[in-house]
TORPA-4810 file (N, C-alpha, C, O; in nm, 3 decimals):
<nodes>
NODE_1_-0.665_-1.740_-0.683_-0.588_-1.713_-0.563_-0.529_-1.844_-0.513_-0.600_-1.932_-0.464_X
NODE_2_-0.406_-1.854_-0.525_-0.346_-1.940_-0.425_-0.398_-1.975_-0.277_-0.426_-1.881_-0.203_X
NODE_3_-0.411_-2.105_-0.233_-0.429_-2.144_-0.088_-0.293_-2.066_-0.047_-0.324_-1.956_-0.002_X
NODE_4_-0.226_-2.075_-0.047_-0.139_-2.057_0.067_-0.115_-1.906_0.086_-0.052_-1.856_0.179_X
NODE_5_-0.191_-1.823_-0.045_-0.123_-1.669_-0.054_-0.277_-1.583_0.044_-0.397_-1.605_0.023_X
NODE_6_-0.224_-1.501_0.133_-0.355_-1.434_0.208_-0.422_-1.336_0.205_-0.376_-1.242_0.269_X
NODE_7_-0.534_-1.317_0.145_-0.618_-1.154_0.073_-0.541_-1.050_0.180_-0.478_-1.061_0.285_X
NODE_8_-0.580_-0.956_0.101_-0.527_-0.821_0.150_-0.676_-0.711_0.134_-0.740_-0.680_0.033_X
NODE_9_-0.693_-0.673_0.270_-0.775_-0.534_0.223_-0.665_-0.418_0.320_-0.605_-0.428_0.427_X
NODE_10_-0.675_-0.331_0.236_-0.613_-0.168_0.251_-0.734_-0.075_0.306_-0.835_-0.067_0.235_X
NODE_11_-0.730_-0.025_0.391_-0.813_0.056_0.432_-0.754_0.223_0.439_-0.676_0.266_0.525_X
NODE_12_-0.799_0.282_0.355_-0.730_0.453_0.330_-0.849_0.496_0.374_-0.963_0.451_0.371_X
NODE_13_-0.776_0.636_0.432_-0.880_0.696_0.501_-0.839_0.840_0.406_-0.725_0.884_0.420_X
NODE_14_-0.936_0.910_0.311_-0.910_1.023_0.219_-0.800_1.146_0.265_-0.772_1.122_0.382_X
NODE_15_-0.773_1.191_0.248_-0.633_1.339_0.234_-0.735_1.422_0.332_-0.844_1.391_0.380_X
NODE_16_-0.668_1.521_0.341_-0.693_1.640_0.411_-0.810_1.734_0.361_-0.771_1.816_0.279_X
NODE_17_-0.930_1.741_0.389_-1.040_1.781_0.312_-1.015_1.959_0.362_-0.953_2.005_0.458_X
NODE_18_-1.098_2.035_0.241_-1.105_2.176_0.313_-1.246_2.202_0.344_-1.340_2.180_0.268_X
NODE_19_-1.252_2.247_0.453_-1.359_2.320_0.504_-1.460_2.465_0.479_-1.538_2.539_0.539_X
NODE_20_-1.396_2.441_0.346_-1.480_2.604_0.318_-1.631_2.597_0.276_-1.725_2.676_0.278_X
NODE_21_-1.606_2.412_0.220_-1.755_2.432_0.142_-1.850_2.352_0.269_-1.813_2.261_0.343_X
NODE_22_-1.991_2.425_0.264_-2.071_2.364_0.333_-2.140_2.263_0.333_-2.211_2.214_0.421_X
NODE_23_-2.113_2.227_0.214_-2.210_2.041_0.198_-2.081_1.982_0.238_-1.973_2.039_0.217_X
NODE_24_-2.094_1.854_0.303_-1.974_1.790_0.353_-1.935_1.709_0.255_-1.816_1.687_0.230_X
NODE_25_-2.079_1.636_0.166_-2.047_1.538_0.085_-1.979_1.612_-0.066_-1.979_1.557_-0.176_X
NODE_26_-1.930_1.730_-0.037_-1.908_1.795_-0.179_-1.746_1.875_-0.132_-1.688_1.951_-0.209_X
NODE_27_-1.694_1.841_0.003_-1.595_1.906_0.041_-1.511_1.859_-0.062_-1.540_1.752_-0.116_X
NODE_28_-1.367_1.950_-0.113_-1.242_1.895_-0.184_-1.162_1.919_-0.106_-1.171_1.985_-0.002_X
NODE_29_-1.055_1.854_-0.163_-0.953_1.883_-0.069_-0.832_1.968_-0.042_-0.754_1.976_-0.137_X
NODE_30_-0.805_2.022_0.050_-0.708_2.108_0.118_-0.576_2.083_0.032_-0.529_1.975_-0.004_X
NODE_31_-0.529_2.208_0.011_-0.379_2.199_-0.005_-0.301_2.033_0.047_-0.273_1.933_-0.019_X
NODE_32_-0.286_2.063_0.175_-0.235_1.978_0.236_-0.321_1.796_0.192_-0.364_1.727_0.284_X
NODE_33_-0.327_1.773_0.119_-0.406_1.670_0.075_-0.406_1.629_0.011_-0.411_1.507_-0.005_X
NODE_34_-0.398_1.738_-0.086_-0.340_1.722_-0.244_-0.195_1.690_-0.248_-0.146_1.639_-0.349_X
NODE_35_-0.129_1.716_-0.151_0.020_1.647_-0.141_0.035_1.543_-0.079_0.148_1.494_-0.084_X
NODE_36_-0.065_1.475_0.000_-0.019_1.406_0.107_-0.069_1.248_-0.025_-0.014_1.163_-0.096_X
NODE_37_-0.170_1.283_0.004_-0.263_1.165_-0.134_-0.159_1.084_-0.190_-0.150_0.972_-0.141_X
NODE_38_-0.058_1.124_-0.304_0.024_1.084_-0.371_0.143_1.028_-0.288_0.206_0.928_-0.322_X
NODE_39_0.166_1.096_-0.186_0.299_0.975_-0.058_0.135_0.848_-0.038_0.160_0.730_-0.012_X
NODE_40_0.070_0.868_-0.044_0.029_0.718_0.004_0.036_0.642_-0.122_0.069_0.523_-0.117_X
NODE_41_-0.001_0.713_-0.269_0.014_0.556_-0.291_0.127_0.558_-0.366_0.118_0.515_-0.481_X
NODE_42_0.251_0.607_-0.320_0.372_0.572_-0.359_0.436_0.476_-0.246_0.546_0.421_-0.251_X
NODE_43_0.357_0.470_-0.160_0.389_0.399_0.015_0.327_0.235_-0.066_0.378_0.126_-0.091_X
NODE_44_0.214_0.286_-0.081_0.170_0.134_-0.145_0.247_0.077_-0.281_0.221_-0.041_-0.306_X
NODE_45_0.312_0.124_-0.344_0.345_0.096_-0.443_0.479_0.038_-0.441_0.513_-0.045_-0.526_X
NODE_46_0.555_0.076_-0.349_0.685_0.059_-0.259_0.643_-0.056_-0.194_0.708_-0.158_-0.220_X
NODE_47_0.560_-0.063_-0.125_0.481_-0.198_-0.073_0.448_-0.310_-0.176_0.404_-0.415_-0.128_X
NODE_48_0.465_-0.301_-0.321_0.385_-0.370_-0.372_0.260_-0.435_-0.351_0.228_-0.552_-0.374_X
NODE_49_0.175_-0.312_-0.289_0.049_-0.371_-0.314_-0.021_-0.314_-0.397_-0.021_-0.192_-0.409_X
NODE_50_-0.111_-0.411_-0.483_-0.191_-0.365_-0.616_-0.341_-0.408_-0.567_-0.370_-0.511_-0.505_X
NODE_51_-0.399_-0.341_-0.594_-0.554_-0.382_-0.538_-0.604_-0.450_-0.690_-0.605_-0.387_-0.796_X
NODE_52_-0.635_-0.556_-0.678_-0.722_-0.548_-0.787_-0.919_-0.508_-0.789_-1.009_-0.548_-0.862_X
NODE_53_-0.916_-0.427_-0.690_-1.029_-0.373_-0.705_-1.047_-0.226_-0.572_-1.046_-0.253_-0.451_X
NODE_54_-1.057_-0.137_-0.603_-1.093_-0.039_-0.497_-1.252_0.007_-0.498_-1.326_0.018_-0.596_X
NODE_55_-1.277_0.025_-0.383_-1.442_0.052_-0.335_-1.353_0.175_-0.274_-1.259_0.181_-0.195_X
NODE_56_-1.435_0.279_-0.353_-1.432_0.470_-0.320_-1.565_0.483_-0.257_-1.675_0.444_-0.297_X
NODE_57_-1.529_0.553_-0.140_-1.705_0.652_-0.116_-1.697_0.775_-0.228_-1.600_0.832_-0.277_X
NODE_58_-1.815_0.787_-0.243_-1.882_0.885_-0.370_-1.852_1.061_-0.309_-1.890_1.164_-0.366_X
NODE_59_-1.791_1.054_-0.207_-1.756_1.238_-0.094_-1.701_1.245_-0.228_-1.683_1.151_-0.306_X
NODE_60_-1.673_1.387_-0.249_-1.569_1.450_-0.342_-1.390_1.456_-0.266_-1.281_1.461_-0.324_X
NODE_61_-1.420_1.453_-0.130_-1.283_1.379_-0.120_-1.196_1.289_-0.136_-1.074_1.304_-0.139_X
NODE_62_-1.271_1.170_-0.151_-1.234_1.049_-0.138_-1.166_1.006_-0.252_-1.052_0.963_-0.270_X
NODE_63_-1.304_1.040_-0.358_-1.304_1.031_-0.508_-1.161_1.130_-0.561_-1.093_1.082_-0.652_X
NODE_64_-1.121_1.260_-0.504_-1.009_1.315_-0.512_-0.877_1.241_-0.501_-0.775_1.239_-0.569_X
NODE_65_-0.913_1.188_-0.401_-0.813_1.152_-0.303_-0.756_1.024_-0.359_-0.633_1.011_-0.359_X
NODE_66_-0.851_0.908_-0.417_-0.847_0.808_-0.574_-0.753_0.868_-0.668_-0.639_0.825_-0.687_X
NODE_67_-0.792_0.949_-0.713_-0.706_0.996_-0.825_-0.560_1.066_-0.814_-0.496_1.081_-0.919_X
NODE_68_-0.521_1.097_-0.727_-0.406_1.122_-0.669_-0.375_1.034_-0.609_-0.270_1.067_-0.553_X
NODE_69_-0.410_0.891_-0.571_-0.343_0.804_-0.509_-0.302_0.693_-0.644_-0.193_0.636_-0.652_X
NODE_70_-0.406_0.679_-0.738_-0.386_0.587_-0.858_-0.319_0.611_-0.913_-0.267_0.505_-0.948_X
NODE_71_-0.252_0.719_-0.971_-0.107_0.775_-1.040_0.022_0.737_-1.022_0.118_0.745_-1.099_X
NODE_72_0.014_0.693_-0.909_0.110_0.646_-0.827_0.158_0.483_-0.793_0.259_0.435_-0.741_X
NODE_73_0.014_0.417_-0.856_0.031_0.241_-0.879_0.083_0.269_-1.011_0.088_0.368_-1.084_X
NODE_74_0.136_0.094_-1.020_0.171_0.033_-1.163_0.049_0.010_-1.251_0.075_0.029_-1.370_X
NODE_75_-0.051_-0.018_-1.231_-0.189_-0.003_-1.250_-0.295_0.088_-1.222_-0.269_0.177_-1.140_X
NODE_76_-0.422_0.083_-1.280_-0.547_0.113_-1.224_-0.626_0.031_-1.255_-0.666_0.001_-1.368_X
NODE_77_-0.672_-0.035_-1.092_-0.751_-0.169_-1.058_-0.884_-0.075_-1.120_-0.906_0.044_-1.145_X
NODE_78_-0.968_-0.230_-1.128_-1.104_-0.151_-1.131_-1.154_-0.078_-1.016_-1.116_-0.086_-0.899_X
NODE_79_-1.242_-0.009_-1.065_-1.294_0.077_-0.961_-1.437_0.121_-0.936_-1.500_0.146_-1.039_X
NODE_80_-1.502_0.135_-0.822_-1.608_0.133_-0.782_-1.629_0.224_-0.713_-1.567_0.235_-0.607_X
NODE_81_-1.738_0.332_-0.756_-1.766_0.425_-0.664_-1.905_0.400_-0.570_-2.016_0.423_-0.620_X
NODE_82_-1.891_0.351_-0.425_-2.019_0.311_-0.354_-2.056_0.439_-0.248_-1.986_0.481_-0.156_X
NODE_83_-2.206_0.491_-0.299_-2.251_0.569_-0.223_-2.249_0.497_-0.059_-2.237_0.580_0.031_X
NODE_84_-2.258_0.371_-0.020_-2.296_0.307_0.101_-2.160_0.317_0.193_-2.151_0.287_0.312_X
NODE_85_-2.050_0.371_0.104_-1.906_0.367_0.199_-1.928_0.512_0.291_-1.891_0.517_0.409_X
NODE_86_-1.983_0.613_0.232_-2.020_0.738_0.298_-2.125_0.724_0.441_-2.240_0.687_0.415_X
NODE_87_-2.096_0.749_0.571_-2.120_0.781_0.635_-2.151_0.615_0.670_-2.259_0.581_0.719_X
NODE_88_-2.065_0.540_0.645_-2.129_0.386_0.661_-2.102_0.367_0.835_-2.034_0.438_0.909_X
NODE_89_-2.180_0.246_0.867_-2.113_0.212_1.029_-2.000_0.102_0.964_-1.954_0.076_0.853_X
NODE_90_-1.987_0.053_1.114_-1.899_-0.063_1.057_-1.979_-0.199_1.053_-1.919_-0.303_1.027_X
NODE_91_-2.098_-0.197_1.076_-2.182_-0.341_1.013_-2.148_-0.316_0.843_-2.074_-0.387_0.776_X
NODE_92_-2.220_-0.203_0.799_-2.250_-0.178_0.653_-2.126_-0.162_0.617_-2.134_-0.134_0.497_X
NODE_93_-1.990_-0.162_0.655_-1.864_-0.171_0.604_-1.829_-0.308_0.614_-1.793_-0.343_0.501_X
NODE_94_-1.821_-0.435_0.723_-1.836_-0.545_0.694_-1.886_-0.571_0.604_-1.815_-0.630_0.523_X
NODE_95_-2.017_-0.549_0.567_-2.094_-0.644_0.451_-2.084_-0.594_0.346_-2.141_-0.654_0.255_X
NODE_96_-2.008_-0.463_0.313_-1.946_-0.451_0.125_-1.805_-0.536_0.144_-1.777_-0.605_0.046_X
NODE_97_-1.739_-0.541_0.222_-1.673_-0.672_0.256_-1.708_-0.787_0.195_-1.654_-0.855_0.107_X
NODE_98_-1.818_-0.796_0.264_-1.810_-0.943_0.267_-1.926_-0.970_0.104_-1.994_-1.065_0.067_X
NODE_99_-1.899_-0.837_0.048_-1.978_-0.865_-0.107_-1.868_-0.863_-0.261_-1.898_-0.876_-0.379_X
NODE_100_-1.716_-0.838_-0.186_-1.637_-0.875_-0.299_-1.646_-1.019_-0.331_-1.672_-1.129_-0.282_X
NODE_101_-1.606_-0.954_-0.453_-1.622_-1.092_-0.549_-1.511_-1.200_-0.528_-1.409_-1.160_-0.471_X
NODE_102_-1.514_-1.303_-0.558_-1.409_-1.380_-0.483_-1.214_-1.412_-0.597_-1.113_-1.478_-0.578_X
NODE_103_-1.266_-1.316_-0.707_-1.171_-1.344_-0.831_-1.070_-1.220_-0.741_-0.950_-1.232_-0.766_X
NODE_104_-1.102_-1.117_-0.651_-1.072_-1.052_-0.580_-0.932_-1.090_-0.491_-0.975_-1.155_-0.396_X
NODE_105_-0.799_-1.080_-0.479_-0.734_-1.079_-0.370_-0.683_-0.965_-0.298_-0.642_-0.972_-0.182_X
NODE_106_-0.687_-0.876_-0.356_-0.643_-0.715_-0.266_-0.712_-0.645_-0.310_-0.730_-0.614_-0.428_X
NODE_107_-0.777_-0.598_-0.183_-0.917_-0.494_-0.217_-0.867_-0.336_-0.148_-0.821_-0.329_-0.034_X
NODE_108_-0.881_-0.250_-0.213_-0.873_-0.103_-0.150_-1.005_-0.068_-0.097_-1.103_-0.109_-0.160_X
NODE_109_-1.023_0.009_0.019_-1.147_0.067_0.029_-1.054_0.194_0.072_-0.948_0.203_0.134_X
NODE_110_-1.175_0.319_-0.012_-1.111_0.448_0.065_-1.230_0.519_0.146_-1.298_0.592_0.075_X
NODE_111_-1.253_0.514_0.228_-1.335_0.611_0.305_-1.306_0.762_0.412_-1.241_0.866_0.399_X
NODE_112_-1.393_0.706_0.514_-1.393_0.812_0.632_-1.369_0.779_0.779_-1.352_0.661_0.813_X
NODE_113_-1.367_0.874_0.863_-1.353_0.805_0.971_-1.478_0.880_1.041_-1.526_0.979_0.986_X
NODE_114_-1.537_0.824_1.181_-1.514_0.683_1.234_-1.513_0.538_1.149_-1.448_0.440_1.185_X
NODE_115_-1.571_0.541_1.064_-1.585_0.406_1.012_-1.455_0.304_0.975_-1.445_0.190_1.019_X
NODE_116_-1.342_0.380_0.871_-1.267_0.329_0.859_-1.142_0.313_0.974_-1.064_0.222_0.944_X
NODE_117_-1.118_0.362_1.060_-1.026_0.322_1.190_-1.121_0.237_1.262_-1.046_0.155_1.315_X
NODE_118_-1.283_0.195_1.308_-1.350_0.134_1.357_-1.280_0.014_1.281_-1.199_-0.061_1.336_X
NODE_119_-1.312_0.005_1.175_-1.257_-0.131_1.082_-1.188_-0.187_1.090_-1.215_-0.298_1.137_X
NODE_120_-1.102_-0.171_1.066_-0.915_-0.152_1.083_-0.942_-0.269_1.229_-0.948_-0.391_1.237_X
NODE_121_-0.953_-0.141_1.345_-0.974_-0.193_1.460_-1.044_-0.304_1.508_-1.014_-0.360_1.613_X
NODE_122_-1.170_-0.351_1.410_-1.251_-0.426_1.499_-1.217_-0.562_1.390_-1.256_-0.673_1.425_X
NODE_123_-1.146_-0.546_1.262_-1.118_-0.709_1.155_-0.968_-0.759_1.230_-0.931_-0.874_1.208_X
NODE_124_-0.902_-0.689_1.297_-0.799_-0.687_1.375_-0.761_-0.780_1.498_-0.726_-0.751_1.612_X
NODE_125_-0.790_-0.953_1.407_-0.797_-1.005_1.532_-0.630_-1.021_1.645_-0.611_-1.057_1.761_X
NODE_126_-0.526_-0.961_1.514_-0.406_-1.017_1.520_-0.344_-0.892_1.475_-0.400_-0.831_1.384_X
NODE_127_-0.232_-0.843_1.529_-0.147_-0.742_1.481_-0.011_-0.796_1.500_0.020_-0.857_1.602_X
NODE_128_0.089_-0.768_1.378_0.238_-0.747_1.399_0.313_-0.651_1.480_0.310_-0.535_1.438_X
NODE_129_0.397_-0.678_1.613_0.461_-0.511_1.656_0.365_-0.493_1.725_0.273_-0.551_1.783_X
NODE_130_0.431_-0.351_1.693_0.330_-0.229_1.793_0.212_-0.177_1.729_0.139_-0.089_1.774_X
NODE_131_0.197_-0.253_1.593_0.110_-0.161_1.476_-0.054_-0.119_1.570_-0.084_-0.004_1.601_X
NODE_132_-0.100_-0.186_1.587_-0.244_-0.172_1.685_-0.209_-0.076_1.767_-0.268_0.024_1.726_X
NODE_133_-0.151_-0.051_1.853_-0.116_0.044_1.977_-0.146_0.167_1.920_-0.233_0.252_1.942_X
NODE_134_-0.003_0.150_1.796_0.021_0.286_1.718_-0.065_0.270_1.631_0.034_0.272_1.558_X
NODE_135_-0.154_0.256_1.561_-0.310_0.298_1.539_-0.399_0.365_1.586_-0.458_0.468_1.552_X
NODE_136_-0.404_0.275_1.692_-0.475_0.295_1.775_-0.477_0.487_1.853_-0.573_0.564_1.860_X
NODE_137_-0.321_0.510_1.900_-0.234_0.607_1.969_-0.298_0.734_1.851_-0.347_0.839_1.894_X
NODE_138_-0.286_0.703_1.701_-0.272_0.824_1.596_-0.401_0.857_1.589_-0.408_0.976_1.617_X
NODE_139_-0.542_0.799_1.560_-0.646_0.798_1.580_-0.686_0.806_1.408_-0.786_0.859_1.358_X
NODE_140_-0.597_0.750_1.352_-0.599_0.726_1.226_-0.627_0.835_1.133_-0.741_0.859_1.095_X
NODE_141_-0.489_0.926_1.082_-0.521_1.026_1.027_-0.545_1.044_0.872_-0.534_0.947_0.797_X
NODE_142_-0.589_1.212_0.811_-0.589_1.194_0.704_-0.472_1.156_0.600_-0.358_1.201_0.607_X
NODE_143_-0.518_1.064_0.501_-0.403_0.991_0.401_-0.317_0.836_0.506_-0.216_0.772_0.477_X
NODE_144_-0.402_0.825_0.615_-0.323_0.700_0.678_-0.409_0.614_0.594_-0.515_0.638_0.537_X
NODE_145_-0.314_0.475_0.604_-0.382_0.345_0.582_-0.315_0.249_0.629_-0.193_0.262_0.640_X
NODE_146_-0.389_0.110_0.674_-0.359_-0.011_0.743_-0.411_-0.108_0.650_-0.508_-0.107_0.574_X
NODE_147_-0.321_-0.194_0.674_-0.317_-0.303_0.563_-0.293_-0.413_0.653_-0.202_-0.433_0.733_X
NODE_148_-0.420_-0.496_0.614_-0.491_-0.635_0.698_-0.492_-0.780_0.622_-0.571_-0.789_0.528_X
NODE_149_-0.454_-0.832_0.637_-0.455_-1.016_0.542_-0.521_-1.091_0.651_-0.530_-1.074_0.773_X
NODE_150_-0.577_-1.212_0.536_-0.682_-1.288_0.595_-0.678_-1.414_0.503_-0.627_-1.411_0.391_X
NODE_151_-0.729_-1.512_0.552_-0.759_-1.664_0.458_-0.901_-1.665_0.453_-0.972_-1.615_0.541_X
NODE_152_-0.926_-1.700_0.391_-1.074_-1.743_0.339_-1.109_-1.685_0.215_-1.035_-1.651_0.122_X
NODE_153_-1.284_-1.676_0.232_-1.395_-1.615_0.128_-1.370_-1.451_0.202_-1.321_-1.427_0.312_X
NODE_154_-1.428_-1.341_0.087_-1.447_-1.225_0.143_-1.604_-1.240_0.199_-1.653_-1.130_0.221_X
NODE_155_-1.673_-1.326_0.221_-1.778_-1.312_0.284_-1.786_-1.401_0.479_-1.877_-1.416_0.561_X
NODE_156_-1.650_-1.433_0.477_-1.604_-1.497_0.573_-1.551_-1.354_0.690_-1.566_-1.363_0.812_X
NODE_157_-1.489_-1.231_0.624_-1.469_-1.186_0.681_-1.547_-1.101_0.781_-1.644_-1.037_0.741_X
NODE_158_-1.508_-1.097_0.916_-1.597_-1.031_1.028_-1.483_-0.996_1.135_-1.363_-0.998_1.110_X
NODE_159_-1.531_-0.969_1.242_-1.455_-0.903_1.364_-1.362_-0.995_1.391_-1.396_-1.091_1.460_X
NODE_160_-1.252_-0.988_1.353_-1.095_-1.074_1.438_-1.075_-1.147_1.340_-0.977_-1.220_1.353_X
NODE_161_-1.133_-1.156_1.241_-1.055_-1.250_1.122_-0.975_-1.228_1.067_-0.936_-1.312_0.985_X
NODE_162_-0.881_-1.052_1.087_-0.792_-1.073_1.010_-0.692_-1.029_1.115_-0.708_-1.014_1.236_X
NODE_163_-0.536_-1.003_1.006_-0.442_-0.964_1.087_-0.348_-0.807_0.977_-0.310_-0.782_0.862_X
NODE_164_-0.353_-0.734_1.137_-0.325_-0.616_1.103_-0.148_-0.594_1.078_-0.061_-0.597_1.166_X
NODE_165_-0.134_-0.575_0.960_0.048_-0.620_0.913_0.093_-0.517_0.850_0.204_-0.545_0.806_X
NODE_166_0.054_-0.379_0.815_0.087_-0.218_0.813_0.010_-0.130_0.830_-0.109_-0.135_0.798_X
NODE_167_0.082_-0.009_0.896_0.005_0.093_0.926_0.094_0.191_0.904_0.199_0.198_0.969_X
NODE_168_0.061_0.282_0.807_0.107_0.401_0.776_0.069_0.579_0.746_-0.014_0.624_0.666_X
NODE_169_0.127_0.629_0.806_0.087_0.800_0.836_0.180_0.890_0.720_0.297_0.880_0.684_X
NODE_170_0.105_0.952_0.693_0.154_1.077_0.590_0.333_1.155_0.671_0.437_1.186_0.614_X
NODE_171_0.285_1.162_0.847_0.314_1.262_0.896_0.448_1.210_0.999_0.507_1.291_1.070_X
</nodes>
């Protein structure tokens, strides 16, 4: 990694889950999800951003929601499926943070919410615009993601270290 170039983590929050099935951790996803998935990572891809590594929670959404979004990069970064992204707070989302590896410069995480808009919100020491407001305002929906840069180690990162520089909605 270049000094002067600044990590990137992406924070996706999974597609539109359906509600029919009763285990939560086994929900798939909704019509509406299965379409939305693929505008995000054609949003990222348009963005040129490439993760070279994504951290999936192990939900059957999420993991869905991966594979309809990876089709859509020029690549497929490696990938990691972490049971600890499911139902994580945002301490235990800091510290898989702060456990990438440092060969790492753009990291995907796809999760859930509260956790992932908590995130977003609380590494957010700095926003471009209105992006925070309007984050903030949407309550971070399914298939949104915000995209945060930072200098340092990924074990450097914590509350206000980074800066919040896109935020984007399906809708």
């Amino acid at each position: 990694m270049s000094v002067d170039t600044p990590r990137r983590i992406v924070l996706l929050r999974h597609a539109k889950a359906d509600w029919s099935q009763d285990a939560d951790h086994e929900r798939p996803l909704a019509d509406r999800g299965r379409q939305e998935a693929p505008l995000a990572g054609r949003r990222l891809a348009d963005a040129g951003i490439t993760p070279g590594l994504t951290l999936c929670s192990t939900a059957a959404r999420t993991r869905e929601t991966w594979k309809l979004v990876v089709t859509e990069l020029p690549h497929r970064p490696r990938t990691v499926y972490d049971e600890r992204i499911y139902e994580a707070s945002l301490g235990e989302l800091i510290a898989l943070l702060n456990e990438t590896p440092e060969d790492v410069d753009d990291l995907l995480l796809i999760g859930h919410n509260p956790g992932i808009h908590a995130l977003a919100d609380a590494l957010a020491g700095e926003a471009e615009g209105d992006i925070l407001p309007r984050m903030n305002r949407s309550g971070f929906p399914t298939s949104a993601f915000a995209v945060l840069t930072f200098d340092g180690e990924w074990k450097s990162v914590e509350h206000g270290t980074a800066r919040l520089i896109d935020f984007w909605t399906p809708h």
